[in-house]
C-alpha positions as CSV (number, residue, x, y, z in Angstrom):
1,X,-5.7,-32.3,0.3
2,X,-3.2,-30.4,-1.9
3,X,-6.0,-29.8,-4.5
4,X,-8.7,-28.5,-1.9
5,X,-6.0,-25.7,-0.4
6,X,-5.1,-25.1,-3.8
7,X,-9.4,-24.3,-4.5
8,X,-9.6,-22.8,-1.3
9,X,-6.6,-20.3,-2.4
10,X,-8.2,-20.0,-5.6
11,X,-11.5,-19.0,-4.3
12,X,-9.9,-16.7,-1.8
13,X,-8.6,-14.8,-4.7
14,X,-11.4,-14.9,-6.8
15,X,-13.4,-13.2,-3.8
16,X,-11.1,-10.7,-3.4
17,X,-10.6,-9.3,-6.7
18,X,-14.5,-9.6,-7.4
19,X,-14.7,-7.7,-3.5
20,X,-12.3,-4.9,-5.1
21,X,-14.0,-4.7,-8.1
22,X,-17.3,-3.9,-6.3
23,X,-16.0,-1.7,-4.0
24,X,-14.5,0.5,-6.7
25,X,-17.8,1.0,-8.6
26,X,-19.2,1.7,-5.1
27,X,-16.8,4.1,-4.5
28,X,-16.9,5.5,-7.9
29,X,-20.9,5.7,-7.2
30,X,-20.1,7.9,-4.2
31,X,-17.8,10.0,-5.3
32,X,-18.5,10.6,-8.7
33,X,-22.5,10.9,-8.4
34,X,-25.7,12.3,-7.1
35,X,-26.3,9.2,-5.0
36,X,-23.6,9.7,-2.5
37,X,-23.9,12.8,-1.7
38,X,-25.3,12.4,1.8
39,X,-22.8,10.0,2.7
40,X,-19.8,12.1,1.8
41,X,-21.5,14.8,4.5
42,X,-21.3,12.3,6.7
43,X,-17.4,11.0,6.0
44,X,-16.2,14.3,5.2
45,X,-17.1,16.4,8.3
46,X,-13.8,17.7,9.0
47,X,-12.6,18.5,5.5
48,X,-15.3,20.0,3.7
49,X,-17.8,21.4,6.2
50,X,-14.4,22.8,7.5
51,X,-12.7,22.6,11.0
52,X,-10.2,24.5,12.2
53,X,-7.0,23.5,13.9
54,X,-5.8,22.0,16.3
55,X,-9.2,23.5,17.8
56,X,-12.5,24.2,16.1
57,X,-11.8,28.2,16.2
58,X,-12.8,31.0,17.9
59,X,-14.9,32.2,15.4
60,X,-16.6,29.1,14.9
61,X,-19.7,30.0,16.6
62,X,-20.1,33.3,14.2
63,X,-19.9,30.7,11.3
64,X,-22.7,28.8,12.6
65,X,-24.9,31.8,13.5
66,X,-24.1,32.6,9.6
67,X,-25.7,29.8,8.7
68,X,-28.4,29.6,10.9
69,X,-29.6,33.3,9.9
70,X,-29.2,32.3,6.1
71,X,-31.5,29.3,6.2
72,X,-34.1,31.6,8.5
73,X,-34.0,34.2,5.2
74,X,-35.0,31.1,3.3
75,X,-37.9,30.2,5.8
76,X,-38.9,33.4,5.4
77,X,-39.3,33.5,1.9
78,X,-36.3,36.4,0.9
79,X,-34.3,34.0,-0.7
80,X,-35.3,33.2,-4.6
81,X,-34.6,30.2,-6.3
82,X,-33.3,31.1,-9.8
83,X,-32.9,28.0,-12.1
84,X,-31.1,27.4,-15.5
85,X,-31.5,25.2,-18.2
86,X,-28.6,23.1,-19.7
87,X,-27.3,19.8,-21.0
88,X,-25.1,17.1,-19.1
89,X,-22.6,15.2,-21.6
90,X,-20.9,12.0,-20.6
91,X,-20.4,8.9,-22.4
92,X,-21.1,5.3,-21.1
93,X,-19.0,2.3,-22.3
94,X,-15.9,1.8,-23.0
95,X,-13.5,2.7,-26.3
96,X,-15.2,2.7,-29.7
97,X,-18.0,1.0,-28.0
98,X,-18.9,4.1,-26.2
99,X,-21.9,5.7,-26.3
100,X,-22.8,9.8,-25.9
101,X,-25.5,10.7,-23.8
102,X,-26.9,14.1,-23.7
103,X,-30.0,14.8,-21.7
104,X,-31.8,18.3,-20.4
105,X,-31.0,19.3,-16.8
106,X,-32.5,21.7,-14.6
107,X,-29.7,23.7,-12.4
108,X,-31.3,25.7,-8.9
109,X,-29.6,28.4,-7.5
110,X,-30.5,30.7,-3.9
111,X,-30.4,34.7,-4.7
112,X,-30.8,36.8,-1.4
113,X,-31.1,40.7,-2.6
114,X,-29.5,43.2,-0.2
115,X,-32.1,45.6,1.6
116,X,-29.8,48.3,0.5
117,X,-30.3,49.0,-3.4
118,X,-26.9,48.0,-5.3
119,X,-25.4,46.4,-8.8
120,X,-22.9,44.3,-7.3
121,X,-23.4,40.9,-6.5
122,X,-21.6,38.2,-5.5
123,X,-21.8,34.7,-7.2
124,X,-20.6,31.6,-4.2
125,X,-19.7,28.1,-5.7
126,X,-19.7,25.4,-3.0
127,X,-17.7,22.9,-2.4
128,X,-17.8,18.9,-3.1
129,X,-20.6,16.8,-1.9
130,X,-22.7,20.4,-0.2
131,X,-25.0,22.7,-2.1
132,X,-25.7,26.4,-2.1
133,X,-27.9,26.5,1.1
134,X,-24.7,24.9,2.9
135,X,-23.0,28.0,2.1
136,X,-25.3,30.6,4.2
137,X,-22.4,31.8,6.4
138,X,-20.7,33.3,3.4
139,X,-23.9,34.5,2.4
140,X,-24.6,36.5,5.5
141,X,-20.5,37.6,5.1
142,X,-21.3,38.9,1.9
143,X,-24.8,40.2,2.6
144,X,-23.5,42.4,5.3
145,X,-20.8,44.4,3.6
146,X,-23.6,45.3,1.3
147,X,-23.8,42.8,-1.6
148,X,-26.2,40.6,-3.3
149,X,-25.7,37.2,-3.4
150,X,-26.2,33.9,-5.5
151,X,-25.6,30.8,-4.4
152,X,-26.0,28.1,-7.0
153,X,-26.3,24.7,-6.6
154,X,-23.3,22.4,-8.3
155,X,-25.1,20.1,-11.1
156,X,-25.6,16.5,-9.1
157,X,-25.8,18.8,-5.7
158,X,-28.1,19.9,-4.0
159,X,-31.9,21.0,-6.2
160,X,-29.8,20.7,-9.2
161,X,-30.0,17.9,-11.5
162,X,-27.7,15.8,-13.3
163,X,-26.4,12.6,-12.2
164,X,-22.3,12.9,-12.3
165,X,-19.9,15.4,-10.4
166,X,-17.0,16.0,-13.2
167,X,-15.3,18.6,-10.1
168,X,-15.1,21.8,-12.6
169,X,-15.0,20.2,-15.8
170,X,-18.4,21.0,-17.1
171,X,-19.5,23.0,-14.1
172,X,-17.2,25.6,-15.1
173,X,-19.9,26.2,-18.0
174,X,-22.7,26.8,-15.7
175,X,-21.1,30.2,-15.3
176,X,-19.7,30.9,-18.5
177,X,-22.6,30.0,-20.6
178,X,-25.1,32.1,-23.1
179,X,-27.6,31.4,-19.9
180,X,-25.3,30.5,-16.9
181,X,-25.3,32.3,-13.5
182,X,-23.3,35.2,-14.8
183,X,-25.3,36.0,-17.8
184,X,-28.4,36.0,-15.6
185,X,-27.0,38.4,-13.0
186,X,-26.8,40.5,-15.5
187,X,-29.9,40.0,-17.3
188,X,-31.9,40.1,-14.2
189,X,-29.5,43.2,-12.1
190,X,-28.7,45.2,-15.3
191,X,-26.1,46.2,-17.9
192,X,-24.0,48.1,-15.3
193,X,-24.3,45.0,-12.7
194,X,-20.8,44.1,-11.4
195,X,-20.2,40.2,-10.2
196,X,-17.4,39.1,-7.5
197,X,-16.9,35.5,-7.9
198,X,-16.2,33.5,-5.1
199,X,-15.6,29.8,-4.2
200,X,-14.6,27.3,-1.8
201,X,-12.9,24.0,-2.0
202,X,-14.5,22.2,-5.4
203,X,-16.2,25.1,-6.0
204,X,-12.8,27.7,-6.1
205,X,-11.5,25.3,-8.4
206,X,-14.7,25.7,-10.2
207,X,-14.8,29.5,-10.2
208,X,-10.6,29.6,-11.5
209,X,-10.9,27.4,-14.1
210,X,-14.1,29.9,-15.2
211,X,-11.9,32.8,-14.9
212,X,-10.0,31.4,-17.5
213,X,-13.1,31.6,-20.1
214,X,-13.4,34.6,-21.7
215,X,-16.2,36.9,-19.6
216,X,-17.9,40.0,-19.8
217,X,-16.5,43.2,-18.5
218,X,-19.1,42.8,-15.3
219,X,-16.9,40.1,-13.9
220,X,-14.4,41.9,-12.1
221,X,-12.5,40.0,-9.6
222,X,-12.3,36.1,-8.1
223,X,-11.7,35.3,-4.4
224,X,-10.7,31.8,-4.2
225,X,-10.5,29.8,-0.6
226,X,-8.5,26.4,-0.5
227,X,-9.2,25.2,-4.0
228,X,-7.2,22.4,-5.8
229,X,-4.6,23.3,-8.3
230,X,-5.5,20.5,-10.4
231,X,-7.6,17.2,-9.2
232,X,-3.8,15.2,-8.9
233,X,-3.0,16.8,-5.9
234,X,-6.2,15.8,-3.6
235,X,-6.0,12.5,-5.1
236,X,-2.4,11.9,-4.6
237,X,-2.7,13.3,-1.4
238,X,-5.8,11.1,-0.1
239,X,-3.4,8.0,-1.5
240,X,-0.4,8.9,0.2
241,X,-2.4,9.0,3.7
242,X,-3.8,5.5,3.1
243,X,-0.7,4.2,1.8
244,X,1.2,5.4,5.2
245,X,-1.5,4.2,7.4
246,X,-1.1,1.2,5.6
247,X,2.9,0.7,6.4
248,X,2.1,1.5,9.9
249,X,-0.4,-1.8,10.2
250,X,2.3,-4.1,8.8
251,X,1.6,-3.1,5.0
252,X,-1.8,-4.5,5.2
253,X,-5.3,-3.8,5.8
254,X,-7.3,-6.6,7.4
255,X,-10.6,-6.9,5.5
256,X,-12.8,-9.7,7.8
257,X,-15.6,-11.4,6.9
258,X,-17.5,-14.5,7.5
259,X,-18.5,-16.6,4.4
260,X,-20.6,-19.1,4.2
261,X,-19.7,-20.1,7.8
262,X,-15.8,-19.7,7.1
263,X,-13.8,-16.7,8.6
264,X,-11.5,-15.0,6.1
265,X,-9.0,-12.5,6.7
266,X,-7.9,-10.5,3.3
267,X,-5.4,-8.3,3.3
268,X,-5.7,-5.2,1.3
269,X,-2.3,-4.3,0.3
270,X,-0.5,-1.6,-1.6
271,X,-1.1,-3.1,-5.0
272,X,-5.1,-3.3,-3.9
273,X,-5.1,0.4,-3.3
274,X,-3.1,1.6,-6.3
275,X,-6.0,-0.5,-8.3
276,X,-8.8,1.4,-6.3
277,X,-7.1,4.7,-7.4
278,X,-6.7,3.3,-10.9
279,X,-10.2,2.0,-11.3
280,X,-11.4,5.5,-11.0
281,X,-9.2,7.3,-12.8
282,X,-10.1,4.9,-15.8
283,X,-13.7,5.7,-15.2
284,X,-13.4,9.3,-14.9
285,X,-11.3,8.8,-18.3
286,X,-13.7,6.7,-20.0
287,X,-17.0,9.0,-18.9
288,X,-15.3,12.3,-20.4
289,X,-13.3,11.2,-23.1
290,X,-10.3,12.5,-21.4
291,X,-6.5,11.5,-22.1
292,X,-5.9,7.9,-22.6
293,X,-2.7,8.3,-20.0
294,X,-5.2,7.2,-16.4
295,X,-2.7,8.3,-14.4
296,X,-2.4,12.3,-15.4
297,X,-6.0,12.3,-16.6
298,X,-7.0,14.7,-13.7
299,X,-4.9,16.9,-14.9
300,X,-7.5,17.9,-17.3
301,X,-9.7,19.5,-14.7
302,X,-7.0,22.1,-14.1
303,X,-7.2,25.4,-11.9
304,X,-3.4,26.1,-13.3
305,X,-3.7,26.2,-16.7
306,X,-6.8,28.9,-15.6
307,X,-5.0,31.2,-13.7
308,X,-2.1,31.2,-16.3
309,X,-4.3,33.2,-18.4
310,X,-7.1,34.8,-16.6
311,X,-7.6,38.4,-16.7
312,X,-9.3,38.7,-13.3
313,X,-7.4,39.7,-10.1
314,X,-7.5,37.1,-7.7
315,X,-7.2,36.5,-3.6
316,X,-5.6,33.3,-2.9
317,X,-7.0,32.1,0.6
318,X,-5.7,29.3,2.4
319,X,-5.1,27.9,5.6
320,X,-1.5,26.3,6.2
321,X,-3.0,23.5,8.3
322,X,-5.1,22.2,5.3
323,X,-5.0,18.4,5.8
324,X,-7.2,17.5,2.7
325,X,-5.8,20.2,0.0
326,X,-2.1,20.3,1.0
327,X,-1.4,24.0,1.5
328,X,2.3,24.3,0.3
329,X,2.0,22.1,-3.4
330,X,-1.6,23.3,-3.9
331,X,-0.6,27.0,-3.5
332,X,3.3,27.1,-4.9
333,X,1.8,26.1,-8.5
334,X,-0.7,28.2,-8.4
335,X,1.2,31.2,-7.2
336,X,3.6,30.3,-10.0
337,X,0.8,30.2,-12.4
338,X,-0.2,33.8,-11.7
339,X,3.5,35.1,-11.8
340,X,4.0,33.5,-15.3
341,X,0.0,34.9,-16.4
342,X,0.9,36.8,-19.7
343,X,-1.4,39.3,-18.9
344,X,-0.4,40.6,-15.5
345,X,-3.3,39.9,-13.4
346,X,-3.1,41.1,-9.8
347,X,-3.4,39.0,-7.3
348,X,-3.3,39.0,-3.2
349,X,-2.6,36.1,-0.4
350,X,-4.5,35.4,2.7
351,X,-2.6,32.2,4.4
352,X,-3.7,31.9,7.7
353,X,-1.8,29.7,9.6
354,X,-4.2,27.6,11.9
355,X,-6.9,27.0,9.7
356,X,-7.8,23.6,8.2
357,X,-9.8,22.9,5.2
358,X,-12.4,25.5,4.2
359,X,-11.6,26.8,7.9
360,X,-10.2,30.0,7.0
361,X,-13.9,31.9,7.5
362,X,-14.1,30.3,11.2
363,X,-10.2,30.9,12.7
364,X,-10.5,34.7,12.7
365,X,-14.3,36.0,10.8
366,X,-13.3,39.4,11.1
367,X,-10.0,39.3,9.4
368,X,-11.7,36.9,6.7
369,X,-14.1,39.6,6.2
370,X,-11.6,42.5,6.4
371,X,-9.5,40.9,4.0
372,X,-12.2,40.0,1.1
373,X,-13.4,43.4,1.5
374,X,-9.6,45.5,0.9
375,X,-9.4,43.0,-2.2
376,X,-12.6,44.4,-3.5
377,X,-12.3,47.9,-2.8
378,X,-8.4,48.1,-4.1
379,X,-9.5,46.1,-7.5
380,X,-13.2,47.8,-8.1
């Protein structure tokens, strides 16, 4: 009898680290690939498709008129799709055992020209999981005060292909590149062309951490809205929220399921979820050739280390009710980061205080708008 409880116990085990295991690559699947991008829509509602708090906001409404007017510009053939050509590196395996893989991959971007004749353009990176079309409120913001405006699709988003998300890493180069979306602006607009970068979530991070490449002259200012100092912060955030829901269940999870006509009831604990994290860290690590040290590895894909040297002037927006990208750490270093920058770029703040993640646009439009519009007419 001793024996059988001791194989039941055994087998209990067994099943739950084999359960964590897949449950980690399915959650690296989601998060880090093409695949899961319409299920992150779905779990993600209130964070990245932005609400505002504690109430949806009274310019919520305007947002979604936005973004109903910007999809009807589509339908009606004024938007263009530009594309791009370029090369997705990653490496599969593990240690020296690793193997590079490059392959061709075909980027899509939305470019809505003004009615009224101008050189200045706005380029919109959106953020995680979404795709350019997603971001038709900011279009129609943008399109009013008199701008043209391209909204690309992130590589693994949207039209665009590739099969990983590396959250700025390489989509930084999309931009930057001898044939990225700034080159082409001004290819396609002209010599004298002048770009406003802009991004939201994922894809301000994005934008800062291209504003710390060197650019042409056209580039001349960044408006960033709730983007991630460096990929730690969301990460450690996310854990600390499971970890407290956890304590306030008992320190356990109940994970039930019926095998093989036997009821089991696993408890996911602590040590279960720091594995979770670690897993993907290690594959995030392992896929760029990152540092060995998992846990500071997202460090790498750094907004920080951007804005400590960028040239640009930059508008910090953020809403101090951000639940997914803490307001208060997210901003401090990056504030910081601009006071130290050694050479003295400008910058501005817009922090407004009921707005949750990516919210900022829906709590008060017409402030939003004001305010993106004295940042570019006191720095152009």
């Amino acid at each position: 009898m001793i024996c059988v409880g001791i194989l039941f116990v055994t087998l209990l085990i067994g099943f739950k680290k084999y359960g964590l295991y897949v449950v980690s690559n399915r959650i690296n699947a989601i998060i880090l690939s093409k695949e899961g991008n319409e299920l992150k829509q779905r779990l993600l509602p209130k964070a990245e498709t932005g609400f505002a708090t504690p109430e949806e906001g009274k310019d919520y409404q305007i947002f979604n008129d936005g973004q109903k007017w910007f999809e009807e510009q589509i339908a009606q053939g004024n938007v263009v799709n530009w594309s791009q050509s370029t090369t997705e590196t990653y490496y599969l395996g593990e240690g020296t055992s690793a193997k590079e893989i490059n392959h061709s991959i075909t980027l899509n971007a939305y470019y809505l020209k003004n009615k009224q004749e101008t050189n200045k353009t706005v380029i919109i990176a959106h953020g995680f999981g979404l795709s350019g079309d997603k971001y038709g409120a900011w279009g129609k913001m943008y399109y009013d005060l008199g701008y043209n405006v391209l909204l690309p699709d992130a590589r693994a988003h949207g039209k665009s292909e590739g099969n990983f998300i590396s959250f700025g890493l390489q989509e930084k180069k999309d931009y930057t590149n001898e044939h990225g979306w700034i080159q082409q602006v001004i290819e396609r607009i002209g010599p004298d062309a002048e770009i406003y970068l802009h991004g939201g979530s994922m894809g301000a991070a994005t934008m800062m951490m291209a504003a710390g490449e060197p650019l042409p002259s056209n580039v001349k200012l960044l408006i960033e809205d709730c983007g991630y100092a460096d990929l730690n912060i969301p990460f450690h955030h996310l854990k600390n929220s499971i970890l407290t829901k956890l304590e306030g269940q008992g320190g356990a999870f109940k994970f039930k399921r019926n095998l093989a006509g036997v009821n089991l009831n696993v408890p996911i604990n602590e040590k279960d979820i720091d594995y979770l994290f670690d897993r993907f860290l290690h594959v995030f690590n392992e896929r760029y050739e990152l540092s060995e040290k998992d846990r500071d590895v997202l460090t790498s894909v750094s907004a920080v280390n951007a804005m400590s040297t960028t040239t640009l002037p930059v508008l910090f927006i953020h809403g101090q009710s951000d639940t997914l990208v803490p307001f208060k750490e997210t901003t401090e270093m990056l504030i910081l980061s601009k006071q130290s920058n050694r050479n003295n770029a400008r910058y501005e703040e817009y922090f407004p205080a009921q707005a949750n993640h990516g919210a900022s646009i829906k709590v008060d439009y017409e402030t939003y708008k004001h305010t993106i519009q004295q940042f570019i007419t006191h720095n152009t």
